[in-house]
BAMAR-791736 format. One record per residue (C-alpha): residue in three letters; x negated, z, y negated. Coordinates in steps of 0.02 Angstrom, whole numbers, plus 32768, in hexadecimal, padded with zeros to 4 digits. Example, Ala and Ser with C-alpha at 12.3 -4.5 7.8 and 13.67 -1.06 7.14 Angstrom:
2
   resn      x      z      y
    ALA   7D99   8186   80E1
    SER   7D54   8165   8035
END
This chain:
493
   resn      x      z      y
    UNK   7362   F1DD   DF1C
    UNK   739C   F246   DE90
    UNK   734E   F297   DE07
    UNK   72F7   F33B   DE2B
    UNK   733A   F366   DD95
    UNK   73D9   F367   DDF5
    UNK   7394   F3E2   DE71
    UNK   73B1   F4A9   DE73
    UNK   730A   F4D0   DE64
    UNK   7308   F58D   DE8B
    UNK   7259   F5E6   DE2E
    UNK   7278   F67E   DEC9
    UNK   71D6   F690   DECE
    UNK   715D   F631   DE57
    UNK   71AC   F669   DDB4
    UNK   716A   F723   DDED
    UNK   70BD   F6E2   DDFC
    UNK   7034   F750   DD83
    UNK   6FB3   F6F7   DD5B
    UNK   6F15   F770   DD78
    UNK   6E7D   F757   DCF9
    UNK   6DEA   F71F   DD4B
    UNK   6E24   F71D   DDEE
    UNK   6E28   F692   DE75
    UNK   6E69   F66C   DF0B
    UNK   6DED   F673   DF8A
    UNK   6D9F   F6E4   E011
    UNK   6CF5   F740   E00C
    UNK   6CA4   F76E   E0CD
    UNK   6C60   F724   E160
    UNK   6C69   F668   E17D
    UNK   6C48   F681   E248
    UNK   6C72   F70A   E2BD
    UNK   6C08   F77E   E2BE
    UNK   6BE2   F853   E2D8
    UNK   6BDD   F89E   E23B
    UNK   6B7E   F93D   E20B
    UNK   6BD4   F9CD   E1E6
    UNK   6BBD   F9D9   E12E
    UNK   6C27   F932   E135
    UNK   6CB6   F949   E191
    UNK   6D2D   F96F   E0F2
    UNK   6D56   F8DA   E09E
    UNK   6D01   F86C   E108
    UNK   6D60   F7ED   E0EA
    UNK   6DCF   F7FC   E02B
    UNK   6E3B   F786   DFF2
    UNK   6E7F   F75E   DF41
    UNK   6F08   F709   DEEE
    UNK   6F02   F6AE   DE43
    UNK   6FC8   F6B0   DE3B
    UNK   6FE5   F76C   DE4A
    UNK   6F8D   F7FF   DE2B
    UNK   6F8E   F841   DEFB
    UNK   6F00   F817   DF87
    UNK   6ED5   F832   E049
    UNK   6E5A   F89E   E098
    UNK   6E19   F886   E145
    UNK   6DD4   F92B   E16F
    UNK   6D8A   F938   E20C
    UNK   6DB4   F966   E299
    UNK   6E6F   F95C   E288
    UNK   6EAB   F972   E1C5
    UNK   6ED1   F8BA   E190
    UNK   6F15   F8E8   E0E4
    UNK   6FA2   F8A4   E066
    UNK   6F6B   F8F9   DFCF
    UNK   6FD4   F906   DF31
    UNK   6FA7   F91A   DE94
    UNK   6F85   F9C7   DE66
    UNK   6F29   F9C8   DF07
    UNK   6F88   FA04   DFA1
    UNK   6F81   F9B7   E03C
    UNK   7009   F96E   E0BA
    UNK   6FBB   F94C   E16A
    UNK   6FFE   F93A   E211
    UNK   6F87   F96F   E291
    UNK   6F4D   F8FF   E310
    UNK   6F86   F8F6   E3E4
    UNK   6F93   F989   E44E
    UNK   6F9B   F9A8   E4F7
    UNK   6F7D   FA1D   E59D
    UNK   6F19   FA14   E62C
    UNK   6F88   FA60   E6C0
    UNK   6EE7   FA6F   E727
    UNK   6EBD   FB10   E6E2
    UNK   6F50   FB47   E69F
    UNK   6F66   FC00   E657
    UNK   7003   FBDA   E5CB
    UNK   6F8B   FC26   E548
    UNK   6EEF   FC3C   E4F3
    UNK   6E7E   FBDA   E4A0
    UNK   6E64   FB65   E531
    UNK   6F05   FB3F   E566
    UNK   6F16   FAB4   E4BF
    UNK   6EC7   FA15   E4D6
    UNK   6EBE   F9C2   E416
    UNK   6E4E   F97D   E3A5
    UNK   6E31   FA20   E344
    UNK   6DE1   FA77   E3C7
    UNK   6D56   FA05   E3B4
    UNK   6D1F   FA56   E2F9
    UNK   6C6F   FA1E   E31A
    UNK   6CBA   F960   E306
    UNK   6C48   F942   E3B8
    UNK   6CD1   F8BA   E3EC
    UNK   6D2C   F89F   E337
    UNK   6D07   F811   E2CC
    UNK   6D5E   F7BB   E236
    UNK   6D12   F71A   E1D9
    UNK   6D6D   F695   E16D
    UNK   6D8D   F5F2   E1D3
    UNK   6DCB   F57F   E148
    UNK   6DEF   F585   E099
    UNK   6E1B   F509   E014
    UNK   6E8C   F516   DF7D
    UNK   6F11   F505   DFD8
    UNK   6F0D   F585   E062
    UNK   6EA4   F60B   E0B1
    UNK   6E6C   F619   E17A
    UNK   6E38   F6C8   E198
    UNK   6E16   F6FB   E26C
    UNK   6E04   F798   E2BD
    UNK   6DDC   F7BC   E368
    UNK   6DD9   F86B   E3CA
    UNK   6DC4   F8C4   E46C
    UNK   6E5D   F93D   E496
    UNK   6DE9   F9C4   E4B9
    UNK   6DFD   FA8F   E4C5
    UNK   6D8A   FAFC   E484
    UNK   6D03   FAEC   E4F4
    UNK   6CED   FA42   E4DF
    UNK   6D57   FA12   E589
    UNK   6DAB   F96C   E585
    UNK   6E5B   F96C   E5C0
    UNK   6E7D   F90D   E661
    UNK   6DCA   F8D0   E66F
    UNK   6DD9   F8BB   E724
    UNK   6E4C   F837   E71C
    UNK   6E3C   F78B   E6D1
    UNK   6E89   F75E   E625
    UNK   6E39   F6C1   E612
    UNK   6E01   F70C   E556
    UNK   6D79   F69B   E4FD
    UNK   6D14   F746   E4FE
    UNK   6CCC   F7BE   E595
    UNK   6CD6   F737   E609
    UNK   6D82   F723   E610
    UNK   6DAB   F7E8   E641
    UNK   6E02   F85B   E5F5
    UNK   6E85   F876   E559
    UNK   6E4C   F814   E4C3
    UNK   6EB5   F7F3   E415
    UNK   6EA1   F75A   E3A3
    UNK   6EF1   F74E   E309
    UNK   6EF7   F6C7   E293
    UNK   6F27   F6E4   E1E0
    UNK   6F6E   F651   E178
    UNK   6F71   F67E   E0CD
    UNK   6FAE   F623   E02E
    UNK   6FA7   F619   DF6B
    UNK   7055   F679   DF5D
    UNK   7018   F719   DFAE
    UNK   7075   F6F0   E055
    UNK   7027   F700   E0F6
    UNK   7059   F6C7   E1BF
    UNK   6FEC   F73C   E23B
    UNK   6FF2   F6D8   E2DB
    UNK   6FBC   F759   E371
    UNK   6F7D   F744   E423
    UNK   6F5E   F7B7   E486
    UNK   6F0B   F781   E51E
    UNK   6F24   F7E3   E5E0
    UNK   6F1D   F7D4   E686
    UNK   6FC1   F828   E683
    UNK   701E   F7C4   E5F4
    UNK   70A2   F779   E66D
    UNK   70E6   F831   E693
    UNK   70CC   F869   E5E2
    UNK   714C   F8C7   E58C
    UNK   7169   F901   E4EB
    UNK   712A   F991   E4AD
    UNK   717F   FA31   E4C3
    UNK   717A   FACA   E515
    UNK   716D   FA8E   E5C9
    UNK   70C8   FA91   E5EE
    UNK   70B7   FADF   E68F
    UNK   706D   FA81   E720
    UNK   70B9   F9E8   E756
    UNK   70F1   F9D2   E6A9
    UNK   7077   F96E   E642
    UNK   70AF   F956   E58C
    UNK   704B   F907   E4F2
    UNK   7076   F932   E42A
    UNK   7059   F8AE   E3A4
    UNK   706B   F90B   E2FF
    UNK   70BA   F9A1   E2A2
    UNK   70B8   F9B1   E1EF
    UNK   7052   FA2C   E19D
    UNK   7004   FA62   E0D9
    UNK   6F4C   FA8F   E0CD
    UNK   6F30   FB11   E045
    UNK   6E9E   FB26   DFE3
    UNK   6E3A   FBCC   DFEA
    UNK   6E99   FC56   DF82
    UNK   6F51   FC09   DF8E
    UNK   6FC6   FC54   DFF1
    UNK   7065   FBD9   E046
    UNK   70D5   FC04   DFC8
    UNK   7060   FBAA   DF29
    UNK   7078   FB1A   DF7E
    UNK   7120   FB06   DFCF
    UNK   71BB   FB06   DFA3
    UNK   723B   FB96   E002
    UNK   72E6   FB55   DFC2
    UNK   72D0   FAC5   DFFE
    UNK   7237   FAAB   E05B
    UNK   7265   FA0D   E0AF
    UNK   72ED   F983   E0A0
    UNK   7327   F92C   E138
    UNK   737D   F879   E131
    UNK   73CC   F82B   E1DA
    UNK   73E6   F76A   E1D3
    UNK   744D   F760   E26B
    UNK   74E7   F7AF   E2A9
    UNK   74C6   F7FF   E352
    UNK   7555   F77C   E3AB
    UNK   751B   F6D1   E3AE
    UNK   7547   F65B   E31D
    UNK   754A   F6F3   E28A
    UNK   74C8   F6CD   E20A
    UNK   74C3   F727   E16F
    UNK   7470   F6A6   E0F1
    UNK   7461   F716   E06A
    UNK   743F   F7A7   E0DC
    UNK   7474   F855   E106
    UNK   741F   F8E3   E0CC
    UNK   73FF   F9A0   E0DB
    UNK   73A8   FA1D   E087
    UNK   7333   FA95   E0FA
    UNK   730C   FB4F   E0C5
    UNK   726D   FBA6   E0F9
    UNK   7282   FC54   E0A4
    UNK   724C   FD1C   E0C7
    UNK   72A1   FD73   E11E
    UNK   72D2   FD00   E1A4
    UNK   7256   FC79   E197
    UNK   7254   FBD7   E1F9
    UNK   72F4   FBA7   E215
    UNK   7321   FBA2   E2E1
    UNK   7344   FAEE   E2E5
    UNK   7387   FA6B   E25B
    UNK   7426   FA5F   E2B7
    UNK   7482   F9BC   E2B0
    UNK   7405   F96F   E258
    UNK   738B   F980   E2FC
    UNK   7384   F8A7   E307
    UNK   7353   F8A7   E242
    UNK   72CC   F81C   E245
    UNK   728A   F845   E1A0
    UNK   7232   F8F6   E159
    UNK   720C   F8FF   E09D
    UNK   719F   F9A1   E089
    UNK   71B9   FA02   DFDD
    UNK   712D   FA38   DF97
    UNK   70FC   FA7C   DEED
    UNK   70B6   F9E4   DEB8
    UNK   7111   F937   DE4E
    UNK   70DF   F8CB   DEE1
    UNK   712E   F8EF   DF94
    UNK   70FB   F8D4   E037
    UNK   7162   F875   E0A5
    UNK   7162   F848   E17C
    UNK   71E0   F7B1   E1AD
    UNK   71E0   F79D   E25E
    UNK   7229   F728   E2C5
    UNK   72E8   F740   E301
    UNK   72E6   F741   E3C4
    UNK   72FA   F7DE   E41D
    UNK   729E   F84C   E379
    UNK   72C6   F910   E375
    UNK   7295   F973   E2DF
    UNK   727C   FA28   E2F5
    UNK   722C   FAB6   E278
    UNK   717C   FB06   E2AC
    UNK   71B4   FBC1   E2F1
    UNK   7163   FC53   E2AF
    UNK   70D8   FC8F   E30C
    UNK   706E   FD33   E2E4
    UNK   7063   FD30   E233
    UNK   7104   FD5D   E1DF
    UNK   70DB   FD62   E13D
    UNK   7116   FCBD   E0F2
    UNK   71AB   FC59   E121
    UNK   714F   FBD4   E16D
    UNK   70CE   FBE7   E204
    UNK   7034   FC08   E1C3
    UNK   6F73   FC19   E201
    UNK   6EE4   FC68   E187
    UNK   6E28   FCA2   E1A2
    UNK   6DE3   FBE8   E1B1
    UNK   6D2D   FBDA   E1B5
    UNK   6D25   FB3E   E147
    UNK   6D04   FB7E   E09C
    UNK   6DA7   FAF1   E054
    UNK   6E31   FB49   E0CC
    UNK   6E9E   FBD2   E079
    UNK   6F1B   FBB0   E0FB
    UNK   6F78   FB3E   E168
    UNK   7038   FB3B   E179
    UNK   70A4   FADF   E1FE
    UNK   7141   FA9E   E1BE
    UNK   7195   FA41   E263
    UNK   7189   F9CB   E2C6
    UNK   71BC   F914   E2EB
    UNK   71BD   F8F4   E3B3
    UNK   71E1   F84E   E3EE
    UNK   7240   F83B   E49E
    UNK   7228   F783   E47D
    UNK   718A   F732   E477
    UNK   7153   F68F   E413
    UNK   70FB   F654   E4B1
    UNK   70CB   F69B   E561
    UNK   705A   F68E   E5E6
    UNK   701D   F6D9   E66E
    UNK   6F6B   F704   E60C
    UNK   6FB7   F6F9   E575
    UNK   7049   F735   E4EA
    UNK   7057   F71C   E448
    UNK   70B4   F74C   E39C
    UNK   70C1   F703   E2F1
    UNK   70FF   F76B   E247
    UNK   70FC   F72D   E19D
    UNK   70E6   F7B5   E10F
    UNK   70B9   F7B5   E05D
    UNK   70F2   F820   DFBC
    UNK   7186   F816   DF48
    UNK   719D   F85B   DE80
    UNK   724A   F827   DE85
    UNK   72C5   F89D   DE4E
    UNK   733F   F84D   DED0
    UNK   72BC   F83C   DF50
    UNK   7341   F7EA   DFC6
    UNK   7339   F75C   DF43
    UNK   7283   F742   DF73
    UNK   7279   F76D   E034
    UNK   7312   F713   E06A
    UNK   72FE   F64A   E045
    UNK   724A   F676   E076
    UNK   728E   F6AA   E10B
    UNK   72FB   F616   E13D
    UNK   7267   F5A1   E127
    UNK   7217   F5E5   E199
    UNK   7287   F624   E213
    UNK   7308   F580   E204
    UNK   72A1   F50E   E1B1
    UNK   72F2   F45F   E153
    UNK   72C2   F3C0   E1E5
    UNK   7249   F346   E1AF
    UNK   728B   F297   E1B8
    UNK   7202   F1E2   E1A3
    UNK   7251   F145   E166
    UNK   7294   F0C4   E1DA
    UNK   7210   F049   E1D7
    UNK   7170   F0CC   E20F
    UNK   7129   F0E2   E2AA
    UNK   7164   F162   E322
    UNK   70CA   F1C5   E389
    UNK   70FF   F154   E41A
    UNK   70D1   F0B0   E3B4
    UNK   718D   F075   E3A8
    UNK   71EE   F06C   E313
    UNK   726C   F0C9   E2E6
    UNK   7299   F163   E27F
    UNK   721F   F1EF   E2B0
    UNK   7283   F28B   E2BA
    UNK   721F   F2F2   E327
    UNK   721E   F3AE   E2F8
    UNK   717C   F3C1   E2B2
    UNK   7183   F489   E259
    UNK   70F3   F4EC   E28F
    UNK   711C   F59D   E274
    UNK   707E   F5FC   E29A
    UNK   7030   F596   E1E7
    UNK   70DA   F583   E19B
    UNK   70AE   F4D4   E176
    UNK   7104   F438   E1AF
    UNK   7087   F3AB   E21E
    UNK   709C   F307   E1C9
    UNK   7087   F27B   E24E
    UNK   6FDF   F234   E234
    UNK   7018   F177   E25A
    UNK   7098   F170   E1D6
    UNK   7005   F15D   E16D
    UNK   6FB4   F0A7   E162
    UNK   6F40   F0C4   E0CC
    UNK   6FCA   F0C4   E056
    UNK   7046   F142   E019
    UNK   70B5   F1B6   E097
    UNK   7174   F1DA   E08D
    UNK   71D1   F24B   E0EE
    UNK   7276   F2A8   E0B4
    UNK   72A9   F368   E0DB
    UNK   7344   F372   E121
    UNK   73BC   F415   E133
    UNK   73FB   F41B   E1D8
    UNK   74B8   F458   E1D2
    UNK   74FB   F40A   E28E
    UNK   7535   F4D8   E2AC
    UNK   75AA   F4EE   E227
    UNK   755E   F5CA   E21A
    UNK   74A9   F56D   E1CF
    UNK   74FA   F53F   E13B
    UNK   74A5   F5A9   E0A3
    UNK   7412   F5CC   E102
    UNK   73B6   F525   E0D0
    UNK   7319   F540   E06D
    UNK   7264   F502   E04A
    UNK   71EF   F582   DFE6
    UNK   7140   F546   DFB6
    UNK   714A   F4E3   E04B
    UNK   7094   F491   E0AF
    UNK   706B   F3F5   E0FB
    UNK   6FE3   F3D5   E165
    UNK   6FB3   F313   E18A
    UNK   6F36   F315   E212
    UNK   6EA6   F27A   E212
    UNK   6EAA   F282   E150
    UNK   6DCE   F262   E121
    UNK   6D41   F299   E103
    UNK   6D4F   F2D3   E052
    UNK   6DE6   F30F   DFE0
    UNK   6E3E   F27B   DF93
    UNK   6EAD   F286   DEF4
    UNK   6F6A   F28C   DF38
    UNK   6FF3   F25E   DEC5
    UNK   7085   F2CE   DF10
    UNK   7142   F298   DED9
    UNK   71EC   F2FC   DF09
    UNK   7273   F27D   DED8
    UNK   723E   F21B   DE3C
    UNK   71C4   F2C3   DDEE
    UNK   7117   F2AD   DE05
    UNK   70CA   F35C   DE28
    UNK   7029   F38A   DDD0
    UNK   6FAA   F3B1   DE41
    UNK   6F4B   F466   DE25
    UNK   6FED   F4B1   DDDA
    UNK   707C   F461   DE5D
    UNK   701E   F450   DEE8
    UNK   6F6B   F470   DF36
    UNK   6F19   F418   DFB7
    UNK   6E7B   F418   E024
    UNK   6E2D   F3D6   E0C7
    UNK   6E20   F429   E157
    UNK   6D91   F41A   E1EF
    UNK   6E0C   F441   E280
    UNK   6D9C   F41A   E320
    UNK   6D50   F374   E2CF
    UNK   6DFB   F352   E28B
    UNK   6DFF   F345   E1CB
    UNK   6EBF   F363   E198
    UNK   6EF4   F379   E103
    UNK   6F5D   F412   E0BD
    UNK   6FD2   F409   E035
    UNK   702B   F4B4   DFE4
    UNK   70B9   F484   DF7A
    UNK   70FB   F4F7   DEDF
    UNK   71B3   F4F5   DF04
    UNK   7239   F559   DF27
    UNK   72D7   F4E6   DF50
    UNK   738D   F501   DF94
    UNK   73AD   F46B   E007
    UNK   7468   F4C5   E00B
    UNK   749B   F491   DF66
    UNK   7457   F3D9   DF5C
    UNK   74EA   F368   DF90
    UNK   7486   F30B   E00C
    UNK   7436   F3A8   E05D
    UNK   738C   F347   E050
    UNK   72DD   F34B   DFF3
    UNK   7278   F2A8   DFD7
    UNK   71B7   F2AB   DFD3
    UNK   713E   F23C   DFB5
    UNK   7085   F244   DFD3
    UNK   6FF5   F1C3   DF9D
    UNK   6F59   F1C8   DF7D
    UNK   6F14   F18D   DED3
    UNK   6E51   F170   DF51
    UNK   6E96   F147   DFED
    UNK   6E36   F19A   E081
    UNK   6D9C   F154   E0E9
    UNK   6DD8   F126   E1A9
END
């Protein structure tokens, strides 16, 4: 293996890192579900980050914040839906969502792991109207909550050290396997279910237009051609204008299948939504009854925090990550940007995710069948961003597996990248160990290259590893990344 000091090692990310005084990553609320009182439901869960100067907000019952660093928040709602039982096409109680339950009755938030090297935050919800109804609650949805009845969300928020988040949603019906997306077909038979628009919560005495940008207000970047086998590895672009008189625009025309939104707000860090590329539609939030600012706007909140709250567009997904007939589900991965090219940042982010590098074991391990023989199983888990390291290619010694870019379709080439990529080895011990962490011949320093911690995943302790590295797989002759993991106190069995 060569050199890393061969290796294009692309800073994309990491060399934008702040350091913030004082600050740590970690997460401050509930350790168990639980109701919260009132007075609690801001911030009841807050997040911070020791490598740049931004941090989350989970206020309940539906604002689960990205906040930047002069304070202004990014959110994306939570799942809505409508009951076709009682349907009148308007009113208060024609909306099913989790902000119609503002007494936080069915909401709850609480931190389910964290360790240095990642955050677990969950939320839970009732899609409710505003008298407390529960949509579909005469049918079963097999939900863990209610007895099974009725339209529940989950929502599982992986966070890490670099500010980026995947937000892996359920939403659980009796009516999931005729689902649709959200739109404006609501009327009875139609059932349809949203999973998030993108919207900025103002503080009290700021107006829309202190906080977001009008020329542009959001950047759009498609990955993928619209005929089969056109990728765009460094991405097409657009610039989208929300400005008086016209206001929202009608539609973002040809760049409808954009997969990626990057919001423009008056801030140096910038909220961005990635979403997977399968059947996605991107389409601006249309004015309603306020017309006085270019972007959709609601005031007179009863929380004493809210100035306002602004709907930018939405993201709607005719393709879901998985589907049942009580079940459907959706995963996005967002976080914030202070490039000055923010393609730069967002793209090879992007393509590790999206087409992530395929992890290869050495000859001589164990396959998960017990034979021998090069393990080449796809292992990527997308809804943690983290790559599942086979547990029995681990005999109490050190563990090597290479990171391979696949190019068999010759339109992939480019599009090969791994940014601060995570590995999870399940069965690890009881306790942290010391873990000596190589890429080719450097030895990483732990703390500053790479964090770990241990994980209690249903009596499983695994181990999770977040690496500090930004590399293009595209320009290393081989197309390949070595790793090597051991640990210095080997684990207990």
């Amino acid at each position: 293996m060569r050199s890393l000091s061969t290796f294009l090692v692309c800073w994309l990310i990491c060399t934008q890192f702040v350091p913030a005084q004082d600050r740590q990553f970690e997460a401050i609320g509930p350790l168990r579900e639980q109701r919260l009182p009132k007075k609690e439901l801001l911030g009841a869960v807050q997040v911070t980050f020791d490598l740049l100067p931004t941090s989350m907000s989970f206020d309940l019952p539906w604002h689960y914040c990205a906040v930047s660093e002069n304070g202004i928040k990014v959110a994306h709602f939570a799942a809505e839906t409508y009951d076709p039982r009682n349907w009148d096409g308007q009113g208060a109680d024609a909306s099913f969502e989790a902000g119609m339950d503002k007494e936080a009755r069915f909401a709850r938030v609480w931190i389910e792991h964290q360790s240095d090297a990642r955050i677990v935050v969950r939320v839970r919800y009732a899609l409710t109207n505003s008298k407390y109804e529960i949509a579909h609650d005469d049918l079963i949805s097999d939900s863990p909550f209610n007895d099974g009845k009725g339209d529940w969300g989950e929502e599982r928020f992986t966070i890490y050290p670099d500010g980026t988040y995947v937000r892996h949603m359920t939403i659980h019906s009796g009516l999931a396997g005729v689902s649709q997306p959200f739109g404006f077909y609501r009327e009875p038979p139609n059932v349809v279910h949203e999973f998030m628009e993108t919207i900025v919560i103002g503080p009290k005495g700021h107006t829309p237009l202190d906080d977001i940008e009008t020329s542009p207000t959001l950047t759009l970047f498609k990955m993928f051609g619209a005929e089969p086998g056109i990728v765009y590895p460094k991405g097409l672009h657009k610039d989208i204008d929300y400005k008086m008189p016209q206001g929202p625009p009608a539609h973002y025309g040809e760049f409808r299948d954009a997969n990626i939104m990057l919001l423009h707000s008056k801030s140096q860090y910038k909220s961005f939504t990635i979403g997977l590329p399968y059947g996605v539609n991107v389409s601006p939030y249309g004015w309603e009854a306020n017309h006085s600012y270019p972007v959709t706007t609601w005031t007179d909140y009863e929380e004493p925090s809210i100035g306002y709250v602004s709907a930018i567009g939405h993201m709607i997904n005719w393709w879901h990550y998985r589907r049942s007939e009580k079940a459907i589900e959706q995963v996005y991965l967002h976080g914030m940007t202070a490039a000055k090219m923010p393609g730069d940042d967002i793209l090879p982010l992007a393509w590790s995710w999206i087409s992530p590098p395929e992890l290869q074991m050495p000859d001589d391990e164990l396959s998960p069948n017990g034979s021998t023989g090069k393990y080449n199983q796809f292992t990527y888990d997308p809804t943690q961003r983290a790559y599942v390291i086979p547990r029995n290619s681990l005999s109490n010694g050190k563990i090597e597996f290479r990171l391979d870019a696949i190019y068999d379709d010759a339109h992939l080439m480019g599009t090969m990248w791994l940014v601060n990529p995570v590995f999870i080895i399940p069965q690890w011990a009881d306790r942290p160990s010391d873990i000596r962490l190589r890429i080719g011949d450097e030895d990483l320093q732990p703390g500053t290259d790479f964090r770990t911690g241990i994980e209690d995943k249903e009596g499983d302790k695994q181990l999770v590893i977040w690496v500090r590295r930004t590399i293009d797989l595209n320009s290393l002759e081989d197309h390949s990344v070595q790793f090597c993991l051991e640990p210095k106190l080997l684990p207990s069995n």
